[in-house]
GUFI-134708 format. One record per residue (C-alpha): residue number from 1; x, y, z. Coordinates in steps of 0.25 Angstrom, whole numbers, plus 5000, padded with zeros to 4 digits. Layout:
! residues N
MIRO, pos, c1, c2, c3
MIRO, NUM, X, Y, Z
...
This chain:
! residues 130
MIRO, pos, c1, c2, c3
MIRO, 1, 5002, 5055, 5067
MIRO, 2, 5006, 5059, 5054
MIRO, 3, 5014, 5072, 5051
MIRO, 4, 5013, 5079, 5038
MIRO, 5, 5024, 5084, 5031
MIRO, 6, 5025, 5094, 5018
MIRO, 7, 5033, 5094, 5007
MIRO, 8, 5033, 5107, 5000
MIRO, 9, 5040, 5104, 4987
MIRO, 10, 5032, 5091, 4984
MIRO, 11, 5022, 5098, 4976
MIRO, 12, 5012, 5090, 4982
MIRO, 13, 5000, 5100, 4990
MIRO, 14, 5002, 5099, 5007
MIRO, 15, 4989, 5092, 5008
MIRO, 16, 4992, 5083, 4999
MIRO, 17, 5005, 5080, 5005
MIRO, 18, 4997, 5078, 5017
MIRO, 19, 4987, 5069, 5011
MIRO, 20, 4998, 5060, 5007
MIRO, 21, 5006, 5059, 5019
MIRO, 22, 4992, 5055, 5025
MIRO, 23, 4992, 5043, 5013
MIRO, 24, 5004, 5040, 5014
MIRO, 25, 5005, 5037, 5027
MIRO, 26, 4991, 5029, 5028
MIRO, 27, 4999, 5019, 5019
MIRO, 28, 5012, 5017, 5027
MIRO, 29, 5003, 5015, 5039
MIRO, 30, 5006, 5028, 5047
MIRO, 31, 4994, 5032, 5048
MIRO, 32, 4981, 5023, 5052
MIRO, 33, 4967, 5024, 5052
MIRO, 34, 4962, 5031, 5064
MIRO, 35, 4976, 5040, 5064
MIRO, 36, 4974, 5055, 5066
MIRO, 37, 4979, 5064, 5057
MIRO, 38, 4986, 5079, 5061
MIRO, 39, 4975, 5088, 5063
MIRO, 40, 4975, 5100, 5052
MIRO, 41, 4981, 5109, 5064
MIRO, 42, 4992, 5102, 5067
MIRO, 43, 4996, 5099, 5052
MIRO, 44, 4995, 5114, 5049
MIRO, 45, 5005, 5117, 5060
MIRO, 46, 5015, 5107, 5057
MIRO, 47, 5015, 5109, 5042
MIRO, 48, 5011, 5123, 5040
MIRO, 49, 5001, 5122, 5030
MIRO, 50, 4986, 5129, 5029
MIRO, 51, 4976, 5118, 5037
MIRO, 52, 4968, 5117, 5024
MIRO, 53, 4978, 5111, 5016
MIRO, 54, 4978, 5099, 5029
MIRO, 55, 4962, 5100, 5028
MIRO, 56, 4964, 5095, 5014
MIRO, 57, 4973, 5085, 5015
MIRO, 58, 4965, 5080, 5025
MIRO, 59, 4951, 5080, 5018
MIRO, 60, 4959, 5073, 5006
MIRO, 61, 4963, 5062, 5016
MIRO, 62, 4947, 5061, 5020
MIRO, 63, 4944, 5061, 5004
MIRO, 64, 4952, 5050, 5004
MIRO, 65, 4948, 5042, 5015
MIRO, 66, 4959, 5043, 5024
MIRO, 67, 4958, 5053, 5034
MIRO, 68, 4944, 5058, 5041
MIRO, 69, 4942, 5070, 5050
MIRO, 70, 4936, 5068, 5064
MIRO, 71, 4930, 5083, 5068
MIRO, 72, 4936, 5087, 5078
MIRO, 73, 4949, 5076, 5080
MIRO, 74, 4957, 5076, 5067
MIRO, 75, 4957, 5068, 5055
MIRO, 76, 4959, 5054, 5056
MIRO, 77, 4966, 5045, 5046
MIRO, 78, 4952, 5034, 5042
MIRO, 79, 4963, 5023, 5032
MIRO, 80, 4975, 5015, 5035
MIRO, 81, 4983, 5007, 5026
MIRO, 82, 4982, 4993, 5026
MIRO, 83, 4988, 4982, 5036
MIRO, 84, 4993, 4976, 5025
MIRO, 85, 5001, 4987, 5018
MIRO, 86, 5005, 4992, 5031
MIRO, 87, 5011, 4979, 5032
MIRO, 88, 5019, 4979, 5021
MIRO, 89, 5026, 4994, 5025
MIRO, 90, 5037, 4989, 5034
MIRO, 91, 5042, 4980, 5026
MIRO, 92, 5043, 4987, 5012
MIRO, 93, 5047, 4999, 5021
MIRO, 94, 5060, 4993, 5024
MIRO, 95, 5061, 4988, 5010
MIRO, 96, 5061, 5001, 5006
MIRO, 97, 5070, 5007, 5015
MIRO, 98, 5081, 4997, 5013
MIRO, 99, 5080, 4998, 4998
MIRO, 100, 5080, 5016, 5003
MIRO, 101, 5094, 5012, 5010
MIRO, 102, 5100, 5005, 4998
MIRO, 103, 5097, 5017, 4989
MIRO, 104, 5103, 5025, 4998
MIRO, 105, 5116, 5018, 5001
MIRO, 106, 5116, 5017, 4985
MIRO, 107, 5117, 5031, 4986
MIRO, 108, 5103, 5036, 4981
MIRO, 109, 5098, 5048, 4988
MIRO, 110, 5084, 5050, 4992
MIRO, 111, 5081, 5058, 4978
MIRO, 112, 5085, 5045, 4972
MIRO, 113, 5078, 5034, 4979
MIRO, 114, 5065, 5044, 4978
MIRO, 115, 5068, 5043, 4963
MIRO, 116, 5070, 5028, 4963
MIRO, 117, 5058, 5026, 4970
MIRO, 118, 5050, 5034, 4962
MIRO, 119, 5054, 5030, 4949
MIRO, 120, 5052, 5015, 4956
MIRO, 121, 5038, 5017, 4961
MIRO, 122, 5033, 5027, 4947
MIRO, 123, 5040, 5020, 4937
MIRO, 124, 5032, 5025, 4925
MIRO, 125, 5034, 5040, 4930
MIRO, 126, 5048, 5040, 4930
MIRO, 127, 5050, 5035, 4914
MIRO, 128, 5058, 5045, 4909
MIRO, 129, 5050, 5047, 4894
MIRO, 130, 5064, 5049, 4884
């Protein structure tokens, strides 16, 4: 089962955050069709937050199609990724975590390697307009 986490200074709303750990983890496969997700209760007491702002998150992921509450149970997760781009994970993942270890015995810190990948994966948001 998934676990939320928050990040205060991301400036990015709780149930948003939520919403997106949701996402994000329907595309790397960690969660599949079928797979429960906290219930409100137990989301509020490990995160501390007001059990509206989970309600919310939770009816976005049903706007969107991924998630749907069964009254009574929980709410379940109703999309999966595909095969085919689960497939592709393990492969790319260790790709990327070589190319992670090269950057870091080059001496690039994390801050760094964020940049790099950022600028990498935006190229067109990180021109700098003389």
């Amino acid at each position: 089962m998934i676990e939320f986490h928050l990040d205060s200074h991301s400036g990015l709303a709780s149930y948003l955050q939520i919403v997106q750990q949701v996402q994000r983890a329907l595309r790397l496969g960690l969660l599949r069709e079928g797979d429960q997700l906290p219930t409100v209760r137990d989301v509020v007491a490990r995160l501390a937050i007001n059990p509206n702002t989970v309600l919310k998150a939770y009816r976005e992921l049903e706007y969107q199609g991924l998630a749907a509450p069964r009254a009574g149970i929980g709410t379940f997760v109703t999309a999966s990724a595909s095969e085919a781009s689960l497939a592709a994970l393990g492969p790319l993942r260790r790709e990327l975590a070589g190319w992670l270890a090269r950057g870091r015995s080059a001496g690039l810190d994390d801050e760094i390697i964020e940049a790099l990948f950022w600028d990498t994966f935006h190229p067109a948001e990180a021109e700098v307009v003389a």
